[in-house]
Backbone bond lengths (Angstrom), bond angles and torsions (degrees), N, CA, C in turn:
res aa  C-N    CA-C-N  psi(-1)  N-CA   C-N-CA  omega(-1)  CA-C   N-CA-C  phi
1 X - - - 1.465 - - 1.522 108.79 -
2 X 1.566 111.55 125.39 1.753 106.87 -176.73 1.833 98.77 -71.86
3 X 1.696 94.89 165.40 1.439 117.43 -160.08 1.111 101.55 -119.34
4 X 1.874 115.67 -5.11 1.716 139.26 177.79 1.852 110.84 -59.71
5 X 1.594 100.41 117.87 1.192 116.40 -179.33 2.043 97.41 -49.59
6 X 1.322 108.65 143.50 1.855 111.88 160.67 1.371 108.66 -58.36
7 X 1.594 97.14 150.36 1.189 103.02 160.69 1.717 110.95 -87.51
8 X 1.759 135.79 149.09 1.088 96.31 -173.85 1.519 87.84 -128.12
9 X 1.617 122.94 153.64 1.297 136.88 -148.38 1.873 110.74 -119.75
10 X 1.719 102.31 -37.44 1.304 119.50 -158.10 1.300 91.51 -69.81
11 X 1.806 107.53 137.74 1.403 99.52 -179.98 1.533 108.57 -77.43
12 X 1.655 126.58 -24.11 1.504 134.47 168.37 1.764 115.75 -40.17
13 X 1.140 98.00 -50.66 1.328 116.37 172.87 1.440 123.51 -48.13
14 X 1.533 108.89 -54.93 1.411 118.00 170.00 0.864 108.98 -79.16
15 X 0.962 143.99 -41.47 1.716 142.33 148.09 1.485 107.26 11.58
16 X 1.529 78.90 -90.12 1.706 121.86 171.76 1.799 100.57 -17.82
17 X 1.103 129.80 -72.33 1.416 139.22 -142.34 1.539 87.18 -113.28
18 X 0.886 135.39 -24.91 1.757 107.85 152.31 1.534 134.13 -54.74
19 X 1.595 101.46 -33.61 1.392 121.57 176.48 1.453 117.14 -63.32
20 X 1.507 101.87 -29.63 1.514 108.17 165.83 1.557 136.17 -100.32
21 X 1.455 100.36 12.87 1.758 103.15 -167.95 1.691 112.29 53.87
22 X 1.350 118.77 29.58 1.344 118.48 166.37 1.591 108.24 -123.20
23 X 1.449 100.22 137.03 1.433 96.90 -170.01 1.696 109.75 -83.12
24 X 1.705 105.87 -16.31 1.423 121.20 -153.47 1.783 89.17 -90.66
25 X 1.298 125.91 92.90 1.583 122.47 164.28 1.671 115.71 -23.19
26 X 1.082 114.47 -53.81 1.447 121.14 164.57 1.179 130.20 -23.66
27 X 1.843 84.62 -71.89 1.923 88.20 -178.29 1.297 101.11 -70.34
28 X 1.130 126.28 -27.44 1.476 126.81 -166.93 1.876 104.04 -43.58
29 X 0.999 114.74 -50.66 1.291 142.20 -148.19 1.962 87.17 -91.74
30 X 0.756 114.48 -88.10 1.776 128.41 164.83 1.529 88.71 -22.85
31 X 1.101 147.75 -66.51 1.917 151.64 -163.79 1.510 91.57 -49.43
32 X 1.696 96.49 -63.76 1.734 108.04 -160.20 1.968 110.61 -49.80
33 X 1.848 95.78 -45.00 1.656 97.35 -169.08 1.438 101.98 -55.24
34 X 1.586 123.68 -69.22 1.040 156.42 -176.71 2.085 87.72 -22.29
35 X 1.382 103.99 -78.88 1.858 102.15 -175.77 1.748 110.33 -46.86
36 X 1.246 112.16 -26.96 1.842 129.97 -164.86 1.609 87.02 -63.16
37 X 1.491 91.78 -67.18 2.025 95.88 -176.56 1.518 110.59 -53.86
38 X 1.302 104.96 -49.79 1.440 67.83 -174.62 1.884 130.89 -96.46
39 X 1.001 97.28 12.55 1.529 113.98 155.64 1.243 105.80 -49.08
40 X 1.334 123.70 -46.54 1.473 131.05 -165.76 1.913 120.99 -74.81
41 X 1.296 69.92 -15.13 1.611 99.93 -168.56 1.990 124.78 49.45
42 X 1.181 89.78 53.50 1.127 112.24 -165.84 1.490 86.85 -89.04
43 X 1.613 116.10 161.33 1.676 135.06 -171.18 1.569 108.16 -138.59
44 X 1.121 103.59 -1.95 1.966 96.64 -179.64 1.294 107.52 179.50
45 X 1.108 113.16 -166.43 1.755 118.52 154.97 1.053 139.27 -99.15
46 X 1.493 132.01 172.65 1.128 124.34 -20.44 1.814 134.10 -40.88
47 X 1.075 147.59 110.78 1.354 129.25 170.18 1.867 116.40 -83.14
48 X 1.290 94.39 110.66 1.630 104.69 -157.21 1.755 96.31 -61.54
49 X 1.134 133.88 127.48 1.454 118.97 156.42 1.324 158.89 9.48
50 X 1.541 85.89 -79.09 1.532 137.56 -175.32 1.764 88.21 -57.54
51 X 1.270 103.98 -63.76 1.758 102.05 -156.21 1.867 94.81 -65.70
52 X 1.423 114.51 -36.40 1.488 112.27 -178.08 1.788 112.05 -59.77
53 X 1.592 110.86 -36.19 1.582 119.34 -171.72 1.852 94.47 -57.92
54 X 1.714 90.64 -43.78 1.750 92.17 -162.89 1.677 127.29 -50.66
55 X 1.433 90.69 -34.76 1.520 102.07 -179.28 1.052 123.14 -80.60
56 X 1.801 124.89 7.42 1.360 135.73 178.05 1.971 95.88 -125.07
57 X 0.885 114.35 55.67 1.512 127.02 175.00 1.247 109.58 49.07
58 X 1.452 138.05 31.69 1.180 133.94 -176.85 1.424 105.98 -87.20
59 X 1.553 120.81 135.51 1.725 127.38 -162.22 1.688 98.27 -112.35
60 X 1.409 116.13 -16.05 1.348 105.82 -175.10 1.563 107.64 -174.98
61 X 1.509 115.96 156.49 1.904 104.61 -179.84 1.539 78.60 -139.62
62 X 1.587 118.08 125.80 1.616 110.28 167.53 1.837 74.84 -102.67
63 X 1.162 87.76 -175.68 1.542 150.52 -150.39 2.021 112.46 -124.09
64 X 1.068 125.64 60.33 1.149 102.26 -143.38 1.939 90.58 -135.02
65 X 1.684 107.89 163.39 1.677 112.36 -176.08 1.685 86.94 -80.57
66 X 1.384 108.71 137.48 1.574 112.07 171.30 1.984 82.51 -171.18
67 X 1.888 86.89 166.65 1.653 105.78 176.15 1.694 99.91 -76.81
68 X 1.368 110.45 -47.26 1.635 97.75 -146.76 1.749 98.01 -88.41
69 X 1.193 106.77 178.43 1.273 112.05 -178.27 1.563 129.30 -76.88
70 X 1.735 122.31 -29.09 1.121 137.24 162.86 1.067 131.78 -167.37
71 X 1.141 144.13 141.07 1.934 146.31 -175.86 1.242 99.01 -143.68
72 X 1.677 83.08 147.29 1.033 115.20 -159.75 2.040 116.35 -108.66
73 X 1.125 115.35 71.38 1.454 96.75 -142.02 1.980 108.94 -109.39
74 X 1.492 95.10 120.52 1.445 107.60 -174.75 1.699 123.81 -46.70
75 X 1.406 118.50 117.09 1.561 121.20 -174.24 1.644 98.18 -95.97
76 X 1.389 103.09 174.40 1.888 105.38 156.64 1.042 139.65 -35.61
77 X 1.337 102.33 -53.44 1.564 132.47 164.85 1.472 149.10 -92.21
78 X 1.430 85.63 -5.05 1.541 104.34 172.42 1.700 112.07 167.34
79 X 1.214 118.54 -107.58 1.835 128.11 -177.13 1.092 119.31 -146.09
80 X 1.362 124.16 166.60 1.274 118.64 167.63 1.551 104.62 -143.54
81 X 0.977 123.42 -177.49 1.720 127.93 -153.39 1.635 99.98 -163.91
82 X 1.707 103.46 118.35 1.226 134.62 162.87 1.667 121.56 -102.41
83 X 1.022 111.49 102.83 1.933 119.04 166.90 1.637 124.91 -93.05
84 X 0.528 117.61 110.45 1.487 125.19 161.17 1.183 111.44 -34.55
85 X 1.724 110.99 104.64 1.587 117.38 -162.36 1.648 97.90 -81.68
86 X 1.265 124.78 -22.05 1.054 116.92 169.60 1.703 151.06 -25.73
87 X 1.460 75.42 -54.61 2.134 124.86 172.61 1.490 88.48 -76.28
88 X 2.063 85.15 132.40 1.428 109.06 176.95 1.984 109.33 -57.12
89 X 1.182 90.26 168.34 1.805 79.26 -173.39 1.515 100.30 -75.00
90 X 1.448 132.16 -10.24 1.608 90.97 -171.55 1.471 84.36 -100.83
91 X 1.315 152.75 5.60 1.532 133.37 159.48 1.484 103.13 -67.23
92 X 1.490 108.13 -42.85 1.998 98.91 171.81 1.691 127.72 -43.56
93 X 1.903 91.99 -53.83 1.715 93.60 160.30 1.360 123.25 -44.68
94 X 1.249 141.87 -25.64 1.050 125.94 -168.76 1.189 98.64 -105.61
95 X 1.281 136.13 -41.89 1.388 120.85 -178.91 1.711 111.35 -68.34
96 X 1.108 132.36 -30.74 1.277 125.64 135.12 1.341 150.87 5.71
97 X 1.966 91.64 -72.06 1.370 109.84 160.89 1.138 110.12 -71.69
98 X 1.567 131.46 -41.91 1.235 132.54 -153.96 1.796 99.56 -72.14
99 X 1.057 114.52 -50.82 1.982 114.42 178.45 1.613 99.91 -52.00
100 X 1.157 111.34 -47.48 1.539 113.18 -174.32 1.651 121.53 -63.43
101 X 1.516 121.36 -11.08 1.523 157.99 158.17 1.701 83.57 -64.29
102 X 1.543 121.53 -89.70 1.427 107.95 -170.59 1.112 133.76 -24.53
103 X 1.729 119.63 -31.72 1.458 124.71 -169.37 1.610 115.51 -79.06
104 X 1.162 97.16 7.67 1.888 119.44 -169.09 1.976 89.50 -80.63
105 X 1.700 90.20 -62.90 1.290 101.31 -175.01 1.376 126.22 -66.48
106 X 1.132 127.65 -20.29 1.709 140.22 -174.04 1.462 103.96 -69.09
107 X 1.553 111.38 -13.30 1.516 112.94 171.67 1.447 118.55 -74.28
108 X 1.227 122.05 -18.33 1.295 137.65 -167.16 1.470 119.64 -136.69
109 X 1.348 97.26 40.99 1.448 111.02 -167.45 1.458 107.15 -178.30
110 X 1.856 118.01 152.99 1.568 113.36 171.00 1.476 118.27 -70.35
111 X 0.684 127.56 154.72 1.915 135.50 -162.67 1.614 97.11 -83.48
112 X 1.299 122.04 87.23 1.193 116.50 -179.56 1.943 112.78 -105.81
113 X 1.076 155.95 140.90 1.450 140.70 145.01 1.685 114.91 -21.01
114 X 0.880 113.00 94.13 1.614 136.77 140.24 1.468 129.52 -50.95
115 X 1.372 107.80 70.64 1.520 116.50 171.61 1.689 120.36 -84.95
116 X 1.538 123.66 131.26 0.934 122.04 -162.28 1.901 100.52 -119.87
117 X 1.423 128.70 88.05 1.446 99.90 -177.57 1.476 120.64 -79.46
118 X 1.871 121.37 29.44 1.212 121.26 164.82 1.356 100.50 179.16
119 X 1.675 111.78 131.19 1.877 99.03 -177.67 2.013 77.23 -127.40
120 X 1.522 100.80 172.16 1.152 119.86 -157.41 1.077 128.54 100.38
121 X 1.167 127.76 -28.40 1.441 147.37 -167.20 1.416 133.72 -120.34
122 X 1.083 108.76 -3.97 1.492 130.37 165.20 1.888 129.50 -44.14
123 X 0.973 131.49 108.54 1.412 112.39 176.39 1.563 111.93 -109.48
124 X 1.604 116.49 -179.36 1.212 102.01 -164.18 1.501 121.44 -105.48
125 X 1.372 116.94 58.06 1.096 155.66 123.51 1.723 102.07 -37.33
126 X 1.388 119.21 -105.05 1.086 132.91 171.51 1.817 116.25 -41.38
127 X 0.613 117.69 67.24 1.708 127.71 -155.64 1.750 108.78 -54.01
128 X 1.331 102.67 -57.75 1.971 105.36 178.60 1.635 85.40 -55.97
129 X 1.056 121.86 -76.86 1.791 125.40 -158.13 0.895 98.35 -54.04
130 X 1.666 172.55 -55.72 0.827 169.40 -157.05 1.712 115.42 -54.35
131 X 1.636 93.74 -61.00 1.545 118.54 168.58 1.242 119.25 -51.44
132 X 1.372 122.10 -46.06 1.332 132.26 -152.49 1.871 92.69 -84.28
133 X 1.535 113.51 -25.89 1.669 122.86 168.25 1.503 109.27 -53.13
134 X 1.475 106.08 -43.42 1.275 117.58 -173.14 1.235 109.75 -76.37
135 X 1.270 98.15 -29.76 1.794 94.36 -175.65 1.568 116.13 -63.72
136 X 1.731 97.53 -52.29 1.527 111.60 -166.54 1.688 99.97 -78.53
137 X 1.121 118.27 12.71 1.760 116.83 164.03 1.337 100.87 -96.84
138 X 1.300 123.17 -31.89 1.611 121.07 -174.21 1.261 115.92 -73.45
139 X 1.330 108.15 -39.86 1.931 126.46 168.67 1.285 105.07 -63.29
140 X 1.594 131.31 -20.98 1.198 101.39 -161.64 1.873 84.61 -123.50
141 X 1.223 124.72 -19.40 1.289 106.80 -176.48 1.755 97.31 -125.65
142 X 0.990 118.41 87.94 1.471 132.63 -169.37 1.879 87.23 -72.90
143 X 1.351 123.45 124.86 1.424 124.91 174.64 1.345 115.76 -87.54
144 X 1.740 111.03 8.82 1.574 94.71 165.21 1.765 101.01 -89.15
145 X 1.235 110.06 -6.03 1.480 102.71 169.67 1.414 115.14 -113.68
146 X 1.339 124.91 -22.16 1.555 120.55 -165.26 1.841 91.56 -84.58
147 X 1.189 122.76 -42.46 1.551 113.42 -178.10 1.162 125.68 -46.21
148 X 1.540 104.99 -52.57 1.628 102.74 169.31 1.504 129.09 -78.25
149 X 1.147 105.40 -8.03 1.727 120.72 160.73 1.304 86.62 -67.25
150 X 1.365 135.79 -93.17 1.183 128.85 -163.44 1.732 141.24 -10.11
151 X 1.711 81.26 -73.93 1.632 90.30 162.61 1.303 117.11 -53.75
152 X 1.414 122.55 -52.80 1.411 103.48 -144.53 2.088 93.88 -76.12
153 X 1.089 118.38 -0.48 1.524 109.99 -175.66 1.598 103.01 -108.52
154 X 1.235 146.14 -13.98 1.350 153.59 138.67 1.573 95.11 112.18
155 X 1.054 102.70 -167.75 1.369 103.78 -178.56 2.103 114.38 -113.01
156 X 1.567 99.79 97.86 1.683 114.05 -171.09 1.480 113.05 -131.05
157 X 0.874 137.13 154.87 1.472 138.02 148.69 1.591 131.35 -16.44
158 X 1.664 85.95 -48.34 1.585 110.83 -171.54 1.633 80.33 -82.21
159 X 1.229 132.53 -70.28 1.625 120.96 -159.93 1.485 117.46 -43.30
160 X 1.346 123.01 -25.64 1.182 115.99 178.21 1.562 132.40 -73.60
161 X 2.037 96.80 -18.44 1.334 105.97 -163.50 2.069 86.60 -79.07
162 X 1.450 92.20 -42.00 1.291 96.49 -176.83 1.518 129.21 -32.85
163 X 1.464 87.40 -58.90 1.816 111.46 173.26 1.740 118.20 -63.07
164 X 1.319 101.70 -28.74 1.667 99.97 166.36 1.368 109.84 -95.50
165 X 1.122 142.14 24.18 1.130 134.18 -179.43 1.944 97.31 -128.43
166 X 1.191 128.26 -18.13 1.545 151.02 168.31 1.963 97.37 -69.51
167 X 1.496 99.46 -56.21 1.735 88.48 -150.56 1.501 99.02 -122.70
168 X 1.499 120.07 26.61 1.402 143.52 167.00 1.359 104.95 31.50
169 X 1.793 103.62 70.65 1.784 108.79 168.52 1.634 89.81 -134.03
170 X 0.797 109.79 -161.41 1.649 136.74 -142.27 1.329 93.42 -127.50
171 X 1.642 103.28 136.07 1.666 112.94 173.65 1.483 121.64 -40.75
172 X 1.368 106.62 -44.45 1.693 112.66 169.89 1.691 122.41 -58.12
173 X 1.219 88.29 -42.13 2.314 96.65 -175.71 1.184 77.44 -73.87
174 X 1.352 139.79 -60.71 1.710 121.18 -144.71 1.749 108.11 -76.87
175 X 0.917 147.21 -26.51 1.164 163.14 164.55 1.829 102.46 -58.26
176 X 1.293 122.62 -40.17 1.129 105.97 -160.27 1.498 104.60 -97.29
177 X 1.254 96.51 -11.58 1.287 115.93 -171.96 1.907 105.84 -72.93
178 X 1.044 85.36 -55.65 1.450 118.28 -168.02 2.122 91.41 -49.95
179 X 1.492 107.00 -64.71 1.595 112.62 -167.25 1.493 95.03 -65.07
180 X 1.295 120.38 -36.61 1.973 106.99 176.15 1.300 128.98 -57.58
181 X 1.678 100.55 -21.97 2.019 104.43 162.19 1.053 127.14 -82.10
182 X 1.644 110.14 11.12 1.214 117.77 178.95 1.694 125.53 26.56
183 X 1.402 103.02 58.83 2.003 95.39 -164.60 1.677 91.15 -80.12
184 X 1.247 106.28 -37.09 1.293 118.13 -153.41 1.728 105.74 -124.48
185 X 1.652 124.45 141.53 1.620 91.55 -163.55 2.052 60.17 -101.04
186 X 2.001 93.81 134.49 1.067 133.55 147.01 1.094 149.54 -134.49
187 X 1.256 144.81 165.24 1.699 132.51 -177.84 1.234 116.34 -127.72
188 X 1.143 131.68 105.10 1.731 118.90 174.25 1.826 106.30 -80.38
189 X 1.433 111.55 150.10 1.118 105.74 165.95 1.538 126.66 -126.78
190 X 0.921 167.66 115.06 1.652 147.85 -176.26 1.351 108.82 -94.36
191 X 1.274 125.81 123.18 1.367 149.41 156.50 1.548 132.44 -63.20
192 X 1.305 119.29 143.01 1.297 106.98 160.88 1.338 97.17 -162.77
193 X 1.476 120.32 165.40 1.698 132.16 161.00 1.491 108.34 -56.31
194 X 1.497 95.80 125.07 1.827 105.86 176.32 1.547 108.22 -155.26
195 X 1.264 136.51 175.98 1.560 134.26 122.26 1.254 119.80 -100.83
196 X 1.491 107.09 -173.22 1.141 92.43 -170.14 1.071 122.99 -91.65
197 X 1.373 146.16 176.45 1.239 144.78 178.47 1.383 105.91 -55.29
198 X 0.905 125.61 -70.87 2.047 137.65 172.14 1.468 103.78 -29.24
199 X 1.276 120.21 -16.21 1.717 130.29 -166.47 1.768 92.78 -100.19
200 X 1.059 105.88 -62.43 1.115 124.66 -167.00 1.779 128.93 -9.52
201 X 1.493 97.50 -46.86 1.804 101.13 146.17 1.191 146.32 -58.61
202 X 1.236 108.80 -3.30 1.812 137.71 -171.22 1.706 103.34 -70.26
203 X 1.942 98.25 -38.14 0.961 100.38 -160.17 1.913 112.95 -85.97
204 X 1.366 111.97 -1.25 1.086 112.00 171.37 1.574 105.80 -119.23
205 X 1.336 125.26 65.16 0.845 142.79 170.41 1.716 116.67 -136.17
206 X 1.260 109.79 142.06 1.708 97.46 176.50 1.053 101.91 -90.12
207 X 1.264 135.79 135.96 1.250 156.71 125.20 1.520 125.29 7.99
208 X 1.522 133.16 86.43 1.411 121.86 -154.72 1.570 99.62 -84.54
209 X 1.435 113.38 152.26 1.575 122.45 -170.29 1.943 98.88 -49.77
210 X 1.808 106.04 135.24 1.132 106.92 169.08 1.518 107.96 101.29
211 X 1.769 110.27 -35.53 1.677 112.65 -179.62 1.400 116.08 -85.46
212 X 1.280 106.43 0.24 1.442 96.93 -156.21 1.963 113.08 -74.08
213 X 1.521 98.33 -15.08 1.732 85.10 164.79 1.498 119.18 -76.37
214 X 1.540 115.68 -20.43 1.416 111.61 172.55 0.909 112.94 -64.07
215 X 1.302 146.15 -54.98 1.968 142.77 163.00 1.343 118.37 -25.48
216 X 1.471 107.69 -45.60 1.340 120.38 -164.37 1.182 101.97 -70.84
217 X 1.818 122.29 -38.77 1.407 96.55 -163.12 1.635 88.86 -125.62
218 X 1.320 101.58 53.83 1.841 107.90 137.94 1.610 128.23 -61.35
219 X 0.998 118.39 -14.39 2.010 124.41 -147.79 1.516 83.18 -126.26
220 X 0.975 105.35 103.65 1.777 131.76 154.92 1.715 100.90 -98.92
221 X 1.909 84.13 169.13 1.018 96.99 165.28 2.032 118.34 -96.12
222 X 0.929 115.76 128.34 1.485 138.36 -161.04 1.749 122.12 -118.25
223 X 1.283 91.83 137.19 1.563 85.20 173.70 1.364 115.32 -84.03
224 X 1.766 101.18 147.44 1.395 104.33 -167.79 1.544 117.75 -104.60
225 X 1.231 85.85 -33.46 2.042 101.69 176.57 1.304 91.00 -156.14
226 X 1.143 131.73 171.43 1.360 160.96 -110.29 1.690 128.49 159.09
227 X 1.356 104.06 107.36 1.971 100.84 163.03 1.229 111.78 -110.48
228 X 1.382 110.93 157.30 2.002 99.58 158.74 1.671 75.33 -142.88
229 X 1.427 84.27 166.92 1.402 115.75 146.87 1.123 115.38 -86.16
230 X 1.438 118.13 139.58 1.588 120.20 158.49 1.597 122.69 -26.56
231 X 1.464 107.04 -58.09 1.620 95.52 -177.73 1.243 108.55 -75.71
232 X 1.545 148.52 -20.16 1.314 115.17 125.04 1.436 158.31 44.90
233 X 1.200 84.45 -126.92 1.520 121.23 155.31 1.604 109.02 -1.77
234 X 1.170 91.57 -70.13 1.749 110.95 -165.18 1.342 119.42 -79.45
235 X 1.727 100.40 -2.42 1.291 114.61 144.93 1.246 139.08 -79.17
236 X 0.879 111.95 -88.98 1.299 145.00 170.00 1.930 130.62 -107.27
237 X 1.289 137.64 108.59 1.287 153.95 170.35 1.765 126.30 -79.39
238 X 0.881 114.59 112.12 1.832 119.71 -179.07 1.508 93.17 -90.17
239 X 1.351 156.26 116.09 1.126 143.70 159.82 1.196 108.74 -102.14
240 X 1.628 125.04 154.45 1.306 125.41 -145.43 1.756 104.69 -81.43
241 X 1.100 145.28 140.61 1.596 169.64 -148.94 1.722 105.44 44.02
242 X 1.260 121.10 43.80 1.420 134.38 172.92 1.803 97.03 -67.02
243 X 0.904 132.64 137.89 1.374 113.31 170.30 1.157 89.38 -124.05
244 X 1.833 97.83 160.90 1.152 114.01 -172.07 1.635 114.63 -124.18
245 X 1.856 108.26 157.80 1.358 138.64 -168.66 1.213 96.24 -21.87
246 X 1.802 113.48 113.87 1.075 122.80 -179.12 2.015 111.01 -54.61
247 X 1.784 107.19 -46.92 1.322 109.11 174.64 1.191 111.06 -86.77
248 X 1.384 125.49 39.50 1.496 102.50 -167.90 1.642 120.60 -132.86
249 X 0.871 144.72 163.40 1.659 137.13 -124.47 1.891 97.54 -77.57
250 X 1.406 102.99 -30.90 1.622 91.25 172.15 1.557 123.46 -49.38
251 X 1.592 105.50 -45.72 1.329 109.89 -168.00 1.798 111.34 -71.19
252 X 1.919 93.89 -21.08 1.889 84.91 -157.06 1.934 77.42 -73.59
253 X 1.372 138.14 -27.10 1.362 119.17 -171.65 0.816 114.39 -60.15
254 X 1.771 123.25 -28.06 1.761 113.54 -169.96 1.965 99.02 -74.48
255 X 1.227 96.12 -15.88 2.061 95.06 -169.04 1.228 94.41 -88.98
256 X 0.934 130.51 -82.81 1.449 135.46 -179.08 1.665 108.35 -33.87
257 X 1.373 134.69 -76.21 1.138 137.62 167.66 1.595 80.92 105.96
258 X 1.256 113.95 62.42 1.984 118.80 177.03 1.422 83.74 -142.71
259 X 1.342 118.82 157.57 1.635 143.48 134.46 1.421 96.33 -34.28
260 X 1.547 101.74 145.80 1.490 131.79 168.98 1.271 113.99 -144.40
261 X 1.245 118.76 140.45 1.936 129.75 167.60 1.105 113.78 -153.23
262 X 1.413 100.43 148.12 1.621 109.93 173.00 1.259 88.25 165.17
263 X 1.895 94.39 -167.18 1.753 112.27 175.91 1.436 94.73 -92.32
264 X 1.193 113.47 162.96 1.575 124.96 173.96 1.294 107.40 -148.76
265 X 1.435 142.30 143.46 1.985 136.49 -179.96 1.511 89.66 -89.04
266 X 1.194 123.17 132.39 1.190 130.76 146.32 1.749 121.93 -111.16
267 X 1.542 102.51 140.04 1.879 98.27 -153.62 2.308 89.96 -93.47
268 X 1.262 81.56 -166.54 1.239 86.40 -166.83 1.713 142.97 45.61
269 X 1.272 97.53 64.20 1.679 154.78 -18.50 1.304 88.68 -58.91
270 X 2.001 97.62 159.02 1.192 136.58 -174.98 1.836 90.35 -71.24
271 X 1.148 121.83 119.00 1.363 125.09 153.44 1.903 141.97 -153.43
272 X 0.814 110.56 159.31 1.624 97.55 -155.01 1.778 94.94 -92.95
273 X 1.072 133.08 120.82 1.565 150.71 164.27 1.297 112.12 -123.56
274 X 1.829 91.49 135.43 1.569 124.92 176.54 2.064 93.49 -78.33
275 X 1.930 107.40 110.68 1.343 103.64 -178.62 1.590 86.38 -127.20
276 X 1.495 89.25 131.56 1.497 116.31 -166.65 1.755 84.77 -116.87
277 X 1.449 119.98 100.83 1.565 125.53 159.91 1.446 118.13 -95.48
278 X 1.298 117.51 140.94 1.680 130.31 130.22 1.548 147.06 -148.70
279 X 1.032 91.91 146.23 1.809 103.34 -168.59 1.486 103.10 -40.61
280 X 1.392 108.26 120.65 1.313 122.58 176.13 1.964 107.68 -141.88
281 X 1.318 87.90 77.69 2.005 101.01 174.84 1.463 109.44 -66.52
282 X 1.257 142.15 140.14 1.263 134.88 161.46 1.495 102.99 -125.85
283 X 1.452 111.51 -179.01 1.933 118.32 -175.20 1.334 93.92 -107.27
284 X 1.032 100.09 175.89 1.282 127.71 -178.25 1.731 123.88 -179.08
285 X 1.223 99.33 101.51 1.824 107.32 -172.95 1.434 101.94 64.12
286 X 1.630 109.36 19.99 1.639 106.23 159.07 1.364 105.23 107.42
287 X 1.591 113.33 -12.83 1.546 124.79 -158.28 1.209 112.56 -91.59
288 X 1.543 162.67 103.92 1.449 154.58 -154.33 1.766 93.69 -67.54
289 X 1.566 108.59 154.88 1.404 114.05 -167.02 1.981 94.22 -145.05
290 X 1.086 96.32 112.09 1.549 91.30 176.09 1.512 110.28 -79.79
291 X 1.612 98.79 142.07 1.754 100.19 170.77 0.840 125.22 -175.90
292 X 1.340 141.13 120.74 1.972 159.48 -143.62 1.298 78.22 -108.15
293 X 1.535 109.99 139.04 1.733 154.49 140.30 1.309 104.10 -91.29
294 X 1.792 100.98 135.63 1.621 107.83 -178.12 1.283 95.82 -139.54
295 X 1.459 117.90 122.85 1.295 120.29 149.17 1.121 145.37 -60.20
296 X 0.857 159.81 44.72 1.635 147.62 -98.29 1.898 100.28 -109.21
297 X 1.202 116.25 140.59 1.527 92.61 -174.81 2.231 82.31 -154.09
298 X 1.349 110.77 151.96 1.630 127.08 -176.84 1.273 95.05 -62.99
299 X 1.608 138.33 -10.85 1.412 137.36 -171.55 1.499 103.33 -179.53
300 X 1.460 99.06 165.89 1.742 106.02 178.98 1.461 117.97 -64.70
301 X 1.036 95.06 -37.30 1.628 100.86 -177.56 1.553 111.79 -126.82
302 X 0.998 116.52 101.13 1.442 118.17 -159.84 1.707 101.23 -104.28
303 X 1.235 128.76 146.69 1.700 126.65 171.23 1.729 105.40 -92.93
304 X 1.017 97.70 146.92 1.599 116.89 177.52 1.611 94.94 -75.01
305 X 1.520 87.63 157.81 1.298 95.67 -168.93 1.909 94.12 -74.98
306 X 1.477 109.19 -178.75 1.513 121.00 140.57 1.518 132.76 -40.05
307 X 1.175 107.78 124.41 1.624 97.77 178.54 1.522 105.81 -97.40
């Protein structure tokens, strides 16, 4: 995976980072959260949302049954903010922050409704959405506080629940958050039962007499999303429906539904990683969803880099 800064195209965007004397859209955006907080005059965490939406003209955030994850939708006087009551509250926080990222852009642009049917996931391709990811990670994990949270809890399984339960985001924001400070080069991964996409027609097919265990055991366990850190990277790569060691401590967590650690070889390239798993099921349309978190780290106890 390249480590190559975007090129960025959107004229909103540049907009954006002219307004700040930063050429880097990024920081631009990272400058803006960073002044937002402390407008608020906030001193640590949690930083609740709501009070961050307020100080960018936001009049109201319902709570409401909808598909997408959040909108953002322009009033007389300012905005208003729809979440998907569905989504656990700290995926709401972030989509939250993330609409509240849009109001950066509405300066440099006509005030249109901003529907998002998924934030977190954005790359920079999509350039405003992308940013506005960045944004609502900056609102929600401010690194003059999430860094030293960081260190002092190292990089574990248990530290993450810790750290999302400190700065009230979601296993996914905190994880991604976490591999972009690169303290430590690590990789989280989340798993679940799938095939692969290329398979994927198999499944609307009947089954000819004699095949039917080959169908059956299409659906491994697979990676579902993926972080690294940069130093990382240049290790070792999880790419998304990689499945993993049929005997190997990821899978006994999804059976068992216990914590697992140790070293494990993972191929492509062949390499030896400290994978720290646990069962982490979530719902979905009400439906239970099994799924192992892996820490992955060059050793058990790894030192943070230099600050």
């Amino acid at each position: 995976m390249s480590n190559r800064k975007p090129i960025w195209h959107d004229s909103h965007v540049l907009a954006l980072a002219r307004s700040q004397g930063i050429s880097d859209p990024e920081e631009a955006i990272k400058s803006l959260c960073k002044t937002l907080i402390d407008e608020t005059g906030s001193c640590g965490p949690p930083i609740k949302p709501e009070i961050l939406a307020s100080f960018r003209g936001v009049d109201a955030i319902r709570r409401v049954p909808m598909k997408e994850a959040g909108r953002l939708i322009p009033v007389r006087d300012g905005f208003e903010i729809e979440v998907n009551s569905s989504h656990t509250a700290e995926k709401q926080n972030f989509s939250i922050n993330h609409e509240v990222c849009h109001t950066f852009f509405a300066e440099f642009s006509s005030r249109q409704t901003k529907t998002d049917w998924e934030t977190g996931v954005f790359n920079a391709e999509l350039e405003e959405e992308f940013l506005c990811d960045v944004g609502a990670s900056a609102l929600l994990f401010d690194p003059r506080w999430f860094r030293p949270a960081a260190i002092n809890l190292g990089v574990a399984s248990k530290s993450v629940f810790e750290l999302s339960g400190q700065f009230t985001g979601s296993l996914e924001a905190i994880t991604r958050a976490l591999c972009d400070l690169d303290l430590w080069p690590c990789a989280v991964v989340f798993w679940e039962e799938s095939i692969k996409p290329k398979q994927s027609h198999l499944i609307f097919q009947n089954a000819l007499p004699g095949l039917e265990d080959v169908k059956d055991n299409l659906s491994r366990l697979r990676v579902k999303l993926s972080w690294h850190s940069p130093s990382f990277k240049g290790v070792h790569y999880f790419p998304k429906h990689k499945s993993a060691l049929e005997d190997g401590l990821v899978v006994s967590c999804l059976s068992s539904h216990t914590a697992t650690a140790g070293y494990e070889l993972v191929d492509s390239p062949c390499q030896r990683l400290w994978m720290d798993s646990v069962y982490v099921p979530y719902r979905k349309d009400g439906n239970l969803c099994p799924r192992v978190m892996t820490v992955a780290t060059l050793s058990e106890k790894p030192q943070h880099h230099a600050l």
